[in-house]
N, C-alpha and C positions, 0 to 999 in steps of 0.2 A: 620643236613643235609647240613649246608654249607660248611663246611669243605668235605663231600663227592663229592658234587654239584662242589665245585672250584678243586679237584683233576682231577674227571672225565674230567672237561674241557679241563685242563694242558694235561692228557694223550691223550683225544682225540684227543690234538691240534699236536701232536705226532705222529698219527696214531694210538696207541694203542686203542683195543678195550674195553670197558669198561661196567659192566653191576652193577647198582647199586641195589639192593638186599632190598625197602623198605616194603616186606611186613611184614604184625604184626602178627608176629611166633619168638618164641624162638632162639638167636642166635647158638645153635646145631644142630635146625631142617636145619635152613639156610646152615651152614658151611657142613653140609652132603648132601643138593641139590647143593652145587658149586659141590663137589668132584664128586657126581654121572654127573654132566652136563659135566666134564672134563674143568675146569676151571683150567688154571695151576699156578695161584697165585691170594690168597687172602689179601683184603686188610681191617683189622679192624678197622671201626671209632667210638671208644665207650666213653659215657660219663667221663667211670673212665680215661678211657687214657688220654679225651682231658685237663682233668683237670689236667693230669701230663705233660702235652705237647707233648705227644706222641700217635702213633696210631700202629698196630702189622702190618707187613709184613708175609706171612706164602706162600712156594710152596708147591703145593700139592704133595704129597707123605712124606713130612718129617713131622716127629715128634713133632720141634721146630718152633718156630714163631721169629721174630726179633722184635727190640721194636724200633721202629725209631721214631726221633722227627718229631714235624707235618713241619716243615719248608723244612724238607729233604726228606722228603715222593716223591714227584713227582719225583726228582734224582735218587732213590733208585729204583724205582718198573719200571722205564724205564731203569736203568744199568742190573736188573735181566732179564727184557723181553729179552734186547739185550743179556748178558748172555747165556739165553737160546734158543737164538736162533728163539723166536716164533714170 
């Protein structure tokens, strides 16, 4: 959770709004409550990731996810907001 906890901050401190997803349900049940809530990018922080140094980037609607390292994470998901516009 810390790596989630210090993200959210960074983006909050941003303006971005940010909702952290801690309940104890399977990461599909989750990933299908963003898309229905209209979430327009997800941010995955998972055990296996962090031990690779990485966390997934994914906008919703596409197929793929990006595998970004944890240090670049806050750059990345604030160039896509801007990006996109939201």
């Amino acid at each position: 959770m810390g790596v989630g906890d210090s993200l959210a901050a960074t983006l909050e401190a941003q303006g971005v709004d940010v909702l952290i997803d801690d309940r104890a349900e399977r990461p599909g049940f989750k990933f299908k409550d963003a898309d229905l809530l209209g979430f327009p990018f997800r941010v995955t922080v998972g055990e296996r990731g962090l031990a690779n140094g990485i966390v997934e980037l994914k906008r919703r609607g596409e197929a793929d996810f990006a595998e970004v390292p944890v240090v670049e994470i806050g750059g990345a998901v604030l160039e896509a907001v801007r990006a996109a516009g939201a």
